[in-house]
Each structure stands twice: as structure tokens, then as C-alpha cells.
N, C-alpha and C positions, 0 to 999 in steps of 0.2 A: 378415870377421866372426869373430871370437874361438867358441871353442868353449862356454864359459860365455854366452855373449853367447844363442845360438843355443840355448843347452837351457831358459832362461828363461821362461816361459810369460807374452806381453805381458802379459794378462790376470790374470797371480797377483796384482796389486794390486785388480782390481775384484774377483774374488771373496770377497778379504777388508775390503769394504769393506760398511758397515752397509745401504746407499741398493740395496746388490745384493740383498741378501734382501729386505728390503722391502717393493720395489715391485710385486712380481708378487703379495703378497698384500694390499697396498694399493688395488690399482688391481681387482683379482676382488672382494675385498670392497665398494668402492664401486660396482660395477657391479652384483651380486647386490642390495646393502642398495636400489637405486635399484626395481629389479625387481622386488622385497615391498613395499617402498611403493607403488608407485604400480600394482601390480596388484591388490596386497588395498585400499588405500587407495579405488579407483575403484565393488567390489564389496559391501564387508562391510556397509555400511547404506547401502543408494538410499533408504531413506523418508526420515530425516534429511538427506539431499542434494538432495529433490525441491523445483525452482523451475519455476514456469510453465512446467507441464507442460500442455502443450494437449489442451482437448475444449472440446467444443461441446453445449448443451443446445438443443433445441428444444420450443417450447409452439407446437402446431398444434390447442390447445383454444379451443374455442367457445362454452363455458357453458352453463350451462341450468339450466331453474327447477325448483327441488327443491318435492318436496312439502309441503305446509303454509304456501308461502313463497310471494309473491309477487315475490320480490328475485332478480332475475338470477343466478347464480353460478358464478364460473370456478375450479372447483377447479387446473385447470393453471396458473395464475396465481399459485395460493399456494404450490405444488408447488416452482414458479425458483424465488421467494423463497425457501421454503426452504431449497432445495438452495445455493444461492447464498452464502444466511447461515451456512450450517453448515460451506462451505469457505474453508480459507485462502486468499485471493486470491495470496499470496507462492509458496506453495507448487503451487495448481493452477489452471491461468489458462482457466475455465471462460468461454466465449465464447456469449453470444444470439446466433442467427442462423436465417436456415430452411434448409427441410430442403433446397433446391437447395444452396446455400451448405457444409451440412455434408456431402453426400454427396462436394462438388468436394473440400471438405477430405479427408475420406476417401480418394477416388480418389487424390489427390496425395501425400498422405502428410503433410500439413501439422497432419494432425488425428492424433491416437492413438485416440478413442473420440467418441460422442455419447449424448446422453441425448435419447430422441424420445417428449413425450405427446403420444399419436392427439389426433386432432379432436374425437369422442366421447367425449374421456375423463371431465368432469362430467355427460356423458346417462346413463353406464354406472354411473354412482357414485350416479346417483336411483335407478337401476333396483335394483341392490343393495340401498340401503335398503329401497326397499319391498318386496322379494323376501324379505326379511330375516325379516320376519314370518309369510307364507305355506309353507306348504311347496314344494318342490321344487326342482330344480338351480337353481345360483346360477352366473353369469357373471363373474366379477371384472373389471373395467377393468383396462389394460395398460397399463407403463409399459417400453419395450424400452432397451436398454442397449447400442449396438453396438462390437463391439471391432475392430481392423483389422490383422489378424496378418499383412499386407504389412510393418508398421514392428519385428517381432520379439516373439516368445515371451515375452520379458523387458516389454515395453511394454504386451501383452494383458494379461498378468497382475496391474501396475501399476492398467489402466484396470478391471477386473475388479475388484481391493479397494475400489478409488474408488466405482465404482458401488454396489456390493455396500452399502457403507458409511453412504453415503447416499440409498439407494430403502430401506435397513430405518429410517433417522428418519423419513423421511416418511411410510412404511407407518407406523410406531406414532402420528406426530402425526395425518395423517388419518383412522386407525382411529380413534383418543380422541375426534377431533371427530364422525367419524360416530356415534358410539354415542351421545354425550351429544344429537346432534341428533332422532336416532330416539326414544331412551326420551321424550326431552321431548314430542316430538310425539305417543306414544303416548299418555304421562302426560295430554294434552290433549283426546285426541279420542276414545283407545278408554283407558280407566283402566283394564278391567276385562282387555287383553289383556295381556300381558307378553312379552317378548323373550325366546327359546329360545338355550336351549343354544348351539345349534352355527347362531344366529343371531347370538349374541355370538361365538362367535369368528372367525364369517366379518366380522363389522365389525370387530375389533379388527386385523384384518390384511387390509384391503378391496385392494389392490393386489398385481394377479400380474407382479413381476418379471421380464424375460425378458433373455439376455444371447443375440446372435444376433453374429455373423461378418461382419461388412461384406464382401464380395466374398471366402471363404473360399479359401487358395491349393492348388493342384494337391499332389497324391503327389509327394515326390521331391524337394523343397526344404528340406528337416529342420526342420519346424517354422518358417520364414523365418530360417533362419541357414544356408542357403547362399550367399546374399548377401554376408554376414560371410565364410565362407571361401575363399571364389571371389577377394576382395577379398586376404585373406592370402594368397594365393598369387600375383597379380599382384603384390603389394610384395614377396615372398621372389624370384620370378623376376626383379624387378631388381634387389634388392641384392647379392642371392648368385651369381643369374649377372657380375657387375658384380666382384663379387671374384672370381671364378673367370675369366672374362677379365683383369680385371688382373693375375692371377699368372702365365697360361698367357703374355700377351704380353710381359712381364719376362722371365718366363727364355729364351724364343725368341729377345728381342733380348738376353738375355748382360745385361740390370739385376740377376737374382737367381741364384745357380745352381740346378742341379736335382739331386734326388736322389732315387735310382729302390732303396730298399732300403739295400742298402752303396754303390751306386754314387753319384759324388758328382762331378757333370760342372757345369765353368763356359765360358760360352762366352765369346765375345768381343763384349764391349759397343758395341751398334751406335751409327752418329754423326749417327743422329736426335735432332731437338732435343723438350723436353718439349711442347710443341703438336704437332708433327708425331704423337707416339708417343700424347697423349690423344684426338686427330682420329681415328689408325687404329682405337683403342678405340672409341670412338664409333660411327664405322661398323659395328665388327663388333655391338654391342649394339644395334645398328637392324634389323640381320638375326635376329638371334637371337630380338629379341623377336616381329617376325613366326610366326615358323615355333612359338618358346614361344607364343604367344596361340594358335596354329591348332590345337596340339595337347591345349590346356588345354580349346577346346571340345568339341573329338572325344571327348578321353575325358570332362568332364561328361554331355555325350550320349547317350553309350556307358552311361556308368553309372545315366542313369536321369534324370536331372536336367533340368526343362522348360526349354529355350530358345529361346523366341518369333524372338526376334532375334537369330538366331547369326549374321548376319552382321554389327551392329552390335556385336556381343558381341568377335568376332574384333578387329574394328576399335578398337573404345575398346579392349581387352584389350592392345594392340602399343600404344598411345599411353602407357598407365600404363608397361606394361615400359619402355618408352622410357624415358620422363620419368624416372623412378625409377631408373634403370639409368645413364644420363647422367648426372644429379650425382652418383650416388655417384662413377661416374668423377672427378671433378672434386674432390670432396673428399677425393678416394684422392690423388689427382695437387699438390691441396693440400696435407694435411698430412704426406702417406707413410704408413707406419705405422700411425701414428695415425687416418687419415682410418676404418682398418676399426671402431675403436671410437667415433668419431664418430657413421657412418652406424649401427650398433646401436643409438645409444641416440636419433637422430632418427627411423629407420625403425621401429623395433621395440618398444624400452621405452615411446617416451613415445607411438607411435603405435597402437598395442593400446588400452590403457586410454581413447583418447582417441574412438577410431573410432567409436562409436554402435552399432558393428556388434551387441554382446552388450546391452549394457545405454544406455539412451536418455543420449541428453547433458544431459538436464533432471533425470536422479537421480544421476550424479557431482557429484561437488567440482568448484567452481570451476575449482579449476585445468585442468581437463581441458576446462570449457567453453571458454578461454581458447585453451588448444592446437587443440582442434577447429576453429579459425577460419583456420589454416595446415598443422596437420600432414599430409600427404600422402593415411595411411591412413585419416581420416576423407572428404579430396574423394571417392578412389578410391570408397571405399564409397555414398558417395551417388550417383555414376555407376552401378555396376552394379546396385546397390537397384533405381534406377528402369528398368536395361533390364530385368531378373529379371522386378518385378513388378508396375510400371505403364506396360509396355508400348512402353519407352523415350520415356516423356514429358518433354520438355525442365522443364513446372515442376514434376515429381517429382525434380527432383534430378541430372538428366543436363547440361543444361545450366551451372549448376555445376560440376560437377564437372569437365568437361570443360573448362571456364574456366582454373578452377583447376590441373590436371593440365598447361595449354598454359603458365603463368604460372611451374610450378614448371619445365618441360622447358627454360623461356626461360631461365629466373633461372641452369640447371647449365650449360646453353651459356657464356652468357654469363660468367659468374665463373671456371667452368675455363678457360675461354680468356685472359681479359685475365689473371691472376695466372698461369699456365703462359707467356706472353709477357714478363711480365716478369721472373720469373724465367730466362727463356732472354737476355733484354736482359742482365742483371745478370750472368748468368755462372753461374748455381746450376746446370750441366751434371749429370747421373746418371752419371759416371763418377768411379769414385775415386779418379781420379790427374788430374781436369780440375782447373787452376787458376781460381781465382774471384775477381775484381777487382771487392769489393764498396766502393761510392763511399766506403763513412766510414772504410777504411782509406788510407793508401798504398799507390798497387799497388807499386812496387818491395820494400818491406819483405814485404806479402801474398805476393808470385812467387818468394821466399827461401823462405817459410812455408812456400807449395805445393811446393815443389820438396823442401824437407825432409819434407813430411809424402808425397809420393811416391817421395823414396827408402826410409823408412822401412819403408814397405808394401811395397815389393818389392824389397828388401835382397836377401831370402833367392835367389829366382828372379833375382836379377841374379847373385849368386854362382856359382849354379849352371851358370848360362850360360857364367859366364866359367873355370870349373872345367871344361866342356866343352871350350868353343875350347882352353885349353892341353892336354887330352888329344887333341885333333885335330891340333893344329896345334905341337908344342913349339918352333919356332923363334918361335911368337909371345911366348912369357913370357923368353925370352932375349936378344933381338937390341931394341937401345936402340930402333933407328930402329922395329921393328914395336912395339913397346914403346908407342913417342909418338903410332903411329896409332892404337891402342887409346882412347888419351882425350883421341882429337880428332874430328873431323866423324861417322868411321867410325863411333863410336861411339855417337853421339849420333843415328843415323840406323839403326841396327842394331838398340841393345839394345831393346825396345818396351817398358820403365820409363821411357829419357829418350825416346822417341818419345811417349809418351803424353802426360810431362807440358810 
């Protein structure tokens, strides 16, 4: 090799080429611009986004005869209607049912809220009236409102504007009617008495709203979004641990070098094949995740954090690492590289926004409902939801999850293995002097190729080698016959450029 040849820097053509700068702000920018979208896109208006959004109203009224009247009357009856008419059916998918029915929904988590009027509620609403005219304390009829802060902060609050919203039309419609029903009947029977003050404003607003806590949760669960982050950390312990054993076992087996500061060590590329080398990964992220799950509950525990079923906890917690941990494996081992910004924007961009965790899947866009039907961090999240905080009930959401969590573990098995196989069929070896005899070329013309693009790469280091031996050895750059051995067998079994390829 010429000394010009040698001082050339391979690379002075890529650096000056347009696609070099580029791509490194092409490719942050697309990643970033994906990130504002669909993290602001998911949060900035849930009421505009809101689609059957589940609750449950119940009427456990039994009517009664108002005074002056002979006619039965079920103020709870007019109350559904009401409330019924006054909401979007598109928007919040309010469900008749009784109170056994809404409390299972509550318990499960299938429900966000209900609207319950008592039994008594038109006895309470006669009594009113006619309290109305007398002096002394007035009782209002109750109309209770309950929310279920097991489904999250963001969904009580949701089910809270709703109610809120529609118990003040009802209070104004049935105040209008109680009043106009009172004065009439006064107007008929006592002319000479008149409705007071602060009997009109107790009819004009005859129902006490009450907004109460369906089964309200323990201290130490942050509002029901420990759920939510318990969840982000079993998805961060297997992507990230997942990239951190892929790098640690590359450079141990000599795929990447390693560098420790200035130091800059490459070792010798071992002659496992890409199944072998994603199998031992696998393994090690089956251990890892055990021991990550045991210590993720100790310290939730430690810190304060109620877990009924830490031992179910532990258990589903090593299945998610798994699962999650495994395909990234496999999609590292599929695309190289590339596979680390793959899993980012499968695990992370689009499984955030999509999770339920922060804000219910019935107030995003579509397209999040869409993704929440596979993306990882939403199954995960349903799983631990229901060990958290219904007790690890299979139809709160575990049994799901766990479905899904075994479907996603199967789907990273299976895909890294058969494309890691055939690529080892095909010849795509991790070393960079292995020749690769892919079907749609011809191999002879390809084993030229390979052979050129392996002396090319280790020009330099074969130089030096042989700049060695003639310092060791000067009879060998001299004498014809040592001369011939040099680039014959000896050679080709010596130097480890033509050993390799």
C-alpha cells in the first residue's frame, strides 16, 4: 500500500456528501415532530375526543301520590328521561341498569361513574312541597352521583363535569315544575296563603346533589396513577434493559467494540450463529426480568405503595419484562440499528399516548383507540390496574392482559427466531469479513466481491503483519523459494484476513 493510499481518509467522500448531514437531523426531527403529536395530540381536548364514555344511571324510584292529586307520580322516571335527552348518546354511553348491575360495573372497572335516584325519591319531593309552606327545616330528596377513582383522576373528573352538568338541568327542570305545581295548588285551596321567600328557593332548586367515591382507594397510590407508572416501568425494564443486554453481549462476543474513555478494545468476533447469540439474549432477559420484577416490588412497598398481591404482582411484573424484553430482542436482531428506534416508537411514542393509563381511551382520538387494541403498554396497564385495585380480578382487566402480554411474548419468540434462522440459512453471518452467498446473485462472482471487500478492510493490518515478519525474519523477503511460501497455503492459513474470509 502506497503511502498516499494510506493517509486518505476512506470516509473523506462520505463526509462530504449532502445524505451525511442530513440524516442525523432528519431522522431527531421526525422522531421529536412524532412525540408532539401524539403526546399533545392525545391530551389537549378529551371533551372534543369524548365517545362512549361508560356510566350507568339508576332509577330505584317508586312514585307516590303528590298532594292535591289523585295520579300516581314517578318523579325518577322523568328524571332518566331527562337526563338521557340532554346527553349525547355518541359522546357518553349512559347505560339503564340496577344498582346490583352498576355496582359489578364499578367493582370491575367497566363503568367510570353512575347516577343512583333512592327509592323515596318522589315521597321526598311531596314532602318538600308541602314543607314548603310551613315553617321549619326542609329535607331535600337525593340524587347521589358516584365516581370510581380505581379507573384514574382524569376519568373521576370526566364523570364529575357529566354529572355535575346534568343533575343542575334537572334540579332547574324539576324546581320549575315543583313551583308552578305548589303555587297552582295553593292558588286552589288556600288563595289567601302565598309561598315564602325562602320556600321558593328551596323549590326552585328541590334536589341535593351528592357526588360520593365508589369504594374510595388507600393512601399511597397517587391519586390511581400508580397503576400508570408501575406499568411505565415494567415497559422501560424491558426495552431498556433489552438494549443494555444487547450491547453488553455484542461487545463480550467481539459484534461491537468497547470503549472505556480513551480506551478503544475490539475483541475477536465469536463464531456463534445469529439464533444461537439471540437464544443466549433471551435467556439472560428471562433472569433479569425475575430478579427486575422482585425488586420493583420491594421497593414500591418500601415506598409506601399498597400491594395486596405482591405476589401476583411479582409474577405478572417478570411476564411483562419478559414479553417486552424478548421482542425488542428480536427486533434489535431484525433490523440492527435500527431495530433501537423501532422499539422507541412501538414501546414508547405510540404506547404512552395510547395506555389509558393518564387519560381514558374514550376521551382520545381515534387513533389511540385503534392502537390501544395491540399496543403492549396499554395490555400491561390493564393487568396491573386490576392487581393494584380490584384485587386482581380476572374481569377487571388481568385476565386480558395477561392474554395479551402471552400473545405478544409468543408473536417476539417466534419472529426472532424464524428471520434470525434464515438469515443464518442465507449467509447474513455478524462478521465483517464473512462471505454471504445470497440466492439472487451468483455465488462465484459474490466470493470475488467478498474477498475484495475483505481485503479492503484489512489492507492495512495485513501490512503490518507482513512488515513484521520481514523485521523478524529478513531471509523471508529475500530468498525466492521463502518468498512463494508467503503466498501460498502458509499464508492463507496464517494471516487471519484470508483466514477469516
Amino acid at each position: 500500500m502506497s503511502s498516499t493510499q494510506s493517509s486518505i481518509d476512506p470516509h473523506h467522500s462520505t463526509l462530504r456528501s449532502p445524505r451525511f448531514w442530513l440524516a442525523p437531523f432528519a431522522v431527531v426531527a421526525a422522531v421529536m415532530s412524532a412525540l408532539a403529536y401524539f403526546y399533545l395530540g392525545a391530551l389537549l381536548d378529551p371533551s372534543e375526543n369524548l365517545r362512549q364514555f361508560p356510566m350507568a344511571i339508576v332509577n330505584q324510584d317508586v312514585g307516590d301520590v303528590l298532594p292535591g292529586s289523585d295520579e300516581r307520580q314517578n318523579f325518577g322516571d322523568q328524571i332518566t328521561e331527562g337526563i338521557l335527552d340532554g346527553i349525547d348518546p355518541e359522546e357518553i354511553d349512559l347505560q339503564r341498569m340496577g344498582i346490583s348491575a352498576a355496582n359489578r360495573g364499578l367493582d370491575d372497572g367497566s363503568l367510570y361513574g353512575a347516577i343512583v335516584i333512592p327509592s323515596d325519591f318522589t315521597k321526598r319531593i311531596s314532602i318538600l312541597a308541602q314543607a314548603s309552606v310551613v315553617p321549619g327545616d326542609i329535607e331535600k330528596p337525593i340524587i347521589t352521583l358516584y365516581t370510581n377513582p380505581r379507573t384514574g383522576a382524569f376519568a373521576t373528573g370526566i364523570v364529575t363535569t357529566i354529572g355535575d352538568r346534568a343533575l343542575t338541568q334537572v334540579n332547574d327542570s324539576v324546581g320549575e315544575q315543583l313551583t308552578e305545581t305548589v303555587t297552582a295548588t295553593l292558588a286552589d285551596t288556600a288563595p289567601d296563603l302565598q309561598l315564602s321567600g325562602a320556600g321558593s328557593l328551596t323549590l326552585a332548586q328541590p334536589i341535593d346533589a351528592l357526588t360520593v367515591e365508589h369504594k374510595p382507594l388507600p393512601g399511597g397510590t397517587g391519586a390511581g396513577l400508580s397503576a400508570f407508572f408501575y406499568t411505565l416501568l415494567l415497559i422501560l425494564a424491558g426495552f431498556t434493559g433489552a438494549t443494555i443486554i444487547n450491547a453488553v453481549v455484542d461487545t463480550k462476543l467481539g459484534f461491537v467494540p468497547t470503549e472505556y474513555g480513551p480506551l478503544y478494545i475490539a475483541r475477536e468476533t465469536t463464531r456463534m450463529s445469529r439464533l444461537q447469540v439471540l437464544a443466549l439474549k433471551w435467556g439472560i432477559t428471562v433472569v433479569m426480568s425475575l430478579i427486575v420484577s422482585a425488586l420493583y416490588v420491594w421497593i414500591a412497598t418500601g415506598l409506601g405503595m399498597p400491594a395486596p398481591r405482591a405476589l401476583l404482582l411479582w409474577e405478572y411484573g417478570a411476564l411483562a419484562i419478559s414479553a417486552v424484553g424478548i421482542t425488542s430482542l428480536a427486533v434489535m436482531s431484525i433490523f440492527g440499528a435500527a431495530g433501537l428506534l423501532v422499539n422507541l416508537i412501538v414501546f414508547i411514542v405510540l404506547g404512552l399516548p395510547s395506555s389509558g393509563g393518564t387519560i381514558p381511551i374514550e376521551a382520545t382520538p381515534r387513533l389511540f383507540e385503534w392502537l390501544s387494541t395491540f399496543e403492549p403498554m396499554h395490555q400491561i396497564y390493564l393487568a396491573v390496574r386490576a392487581i393494584l385495585y380490584f384485587d386482581g380480578r380476572a374481569d377487571a382487566g388481568l385476565g386480558h392482559g395477561v392474554t395479551m402480554t402471552i400473545v405478544g411474548l409468543v408473536f417476539g419468540l417466534v419472529v426472532g427466531a424464524v428471520v434470525t434462522w434464515i438469515y443464518d440459512r442465507i449467509g447474513f453471518h455478524r462478521a465483517p469479513d464473512a462471505p454471504v452467498r445470497l440466492p439472487w446473485r451468483p455465488s462465484r462472482q459474490h466470493d470475488q466481491d467478498s474477498v475484495l471487500v475483505g481485503d479492503t478492510v484489512h489492507s492495512d493490518h495485513t501490512v503490518d503483519d507482513r512488515e513484521d515478519d520481514d523485521r523478524d525474519d529478513p531471509g523471508e523477503s529475500s530468498g525466492g523459494e521463502r518468498s512463494s511460501d508467503n503466498n501460498g497455503p502458509a499464508n492463507e492459513m496464517g494471516d487471519p484476513a484470508a483466514r477469516r474470509g
